[in-house]
N, C-alpha and C positions, 0 to 999 in steps of 0.2 A: 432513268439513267443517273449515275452518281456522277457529282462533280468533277470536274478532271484534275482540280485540286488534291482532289480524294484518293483517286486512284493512281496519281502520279508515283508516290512512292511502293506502291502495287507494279507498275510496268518497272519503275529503277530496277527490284528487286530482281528481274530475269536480263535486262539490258545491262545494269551492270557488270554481267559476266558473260555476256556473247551473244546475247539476242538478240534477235534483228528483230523490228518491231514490222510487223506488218498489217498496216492502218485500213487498207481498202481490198476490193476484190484484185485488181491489178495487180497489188504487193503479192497478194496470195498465190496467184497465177505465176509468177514472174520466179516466186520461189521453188512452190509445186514443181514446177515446168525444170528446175535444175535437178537432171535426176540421178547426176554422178555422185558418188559417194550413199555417205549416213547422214540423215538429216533426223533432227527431235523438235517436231513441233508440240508446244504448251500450249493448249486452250486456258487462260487464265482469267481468272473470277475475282470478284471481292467479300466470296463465301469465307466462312472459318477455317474450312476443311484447304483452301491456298491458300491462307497465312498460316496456317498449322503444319499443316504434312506439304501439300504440293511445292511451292517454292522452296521452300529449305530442303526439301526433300532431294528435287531437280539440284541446287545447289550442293549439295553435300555429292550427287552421283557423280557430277562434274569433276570432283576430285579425282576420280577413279582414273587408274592408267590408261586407258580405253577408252574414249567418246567418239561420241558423233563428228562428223566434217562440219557441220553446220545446222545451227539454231535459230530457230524461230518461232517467235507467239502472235497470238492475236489475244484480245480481251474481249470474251464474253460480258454481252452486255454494255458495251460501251463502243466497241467498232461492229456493228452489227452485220455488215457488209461481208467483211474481212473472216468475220468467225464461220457468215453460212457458207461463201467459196472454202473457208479451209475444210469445213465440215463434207463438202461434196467430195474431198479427195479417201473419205472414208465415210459414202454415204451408208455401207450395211453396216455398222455400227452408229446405233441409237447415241443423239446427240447425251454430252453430259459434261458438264464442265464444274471442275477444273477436269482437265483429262490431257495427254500426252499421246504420242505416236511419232513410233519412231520407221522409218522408211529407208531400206537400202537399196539402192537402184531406182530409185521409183516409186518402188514396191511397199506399200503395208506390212513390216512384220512381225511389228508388235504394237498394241494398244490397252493404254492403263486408264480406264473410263474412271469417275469419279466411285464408285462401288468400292475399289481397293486402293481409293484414296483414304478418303472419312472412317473414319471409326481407327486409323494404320497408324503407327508409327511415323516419322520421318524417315529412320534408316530404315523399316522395312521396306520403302517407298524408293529408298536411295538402292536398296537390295535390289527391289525389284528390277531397277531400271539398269544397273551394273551389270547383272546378268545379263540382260538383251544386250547391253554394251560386250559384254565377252563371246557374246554370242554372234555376233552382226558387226562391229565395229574393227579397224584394224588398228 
């Protein structure tokens, strides 16, 4: 487990623009369980691949006309708790973090595992997730 030193300007980077930080299973439950609207939950890490593409990434799609009603992460690796409940709310999909999932009604219906994070762009990343925002979001 890294410092929480360390990773403090790791969580600023998604809380500074709307994200609710969800530190335990309760958080996670508490949000999960809200299942009106669009919600985008981030799994976020202190790999290359979230300082490179995933949060800037997340941050740039933010721009887009079209978002989510509500944001939330947990960190991989550091709230351990927190990441395995969020991770049950899309247990057939193989853990991977960083990774994104975005949820309308409830419902799963999109998910950006870390495969078509790493090795991507940032705007293809912001692409990707715009699109399921015109797709899903009002």
């Amino acid at each position: 487990m890294y410092s929480p030193l360390l990773v403090k300007p790791m969580r600023e980077e998604l809380t500074s623009v709307g994200f609710e930080e969800l530190m335990n299973a309760d958080d996670v439950d508490r949000w999960i369980g809200n299942t009106e609207g669009t919600a985008l939950l981030v799994i976020n890490s202190v790999c290359g691949c979230a300082a490179g593409m995933a949060r800037p990434g997340v941050r740039l799609a933010l721009s887009h006309n079209k978002t989510p009603d509500r944001l939330g992460t947990v960190f991989a690796g550091q709230d351990s708790e927190a990441t395995a409940q969020a991770r049950n709310a899309f247990a057939e999909v193989p853990p991977s973090s960083p990774s994104m999932a975005l949820f309308k009604d409830g419902e799963l219906v999109h998910f950006i595992p870390r495969h078509r994070i790493e090795g991507h762009s940032l705007e293809d990343l912001a692409q990707d997730l715009t699109q399921a925002f015109d797709q899903h979001c009002t």
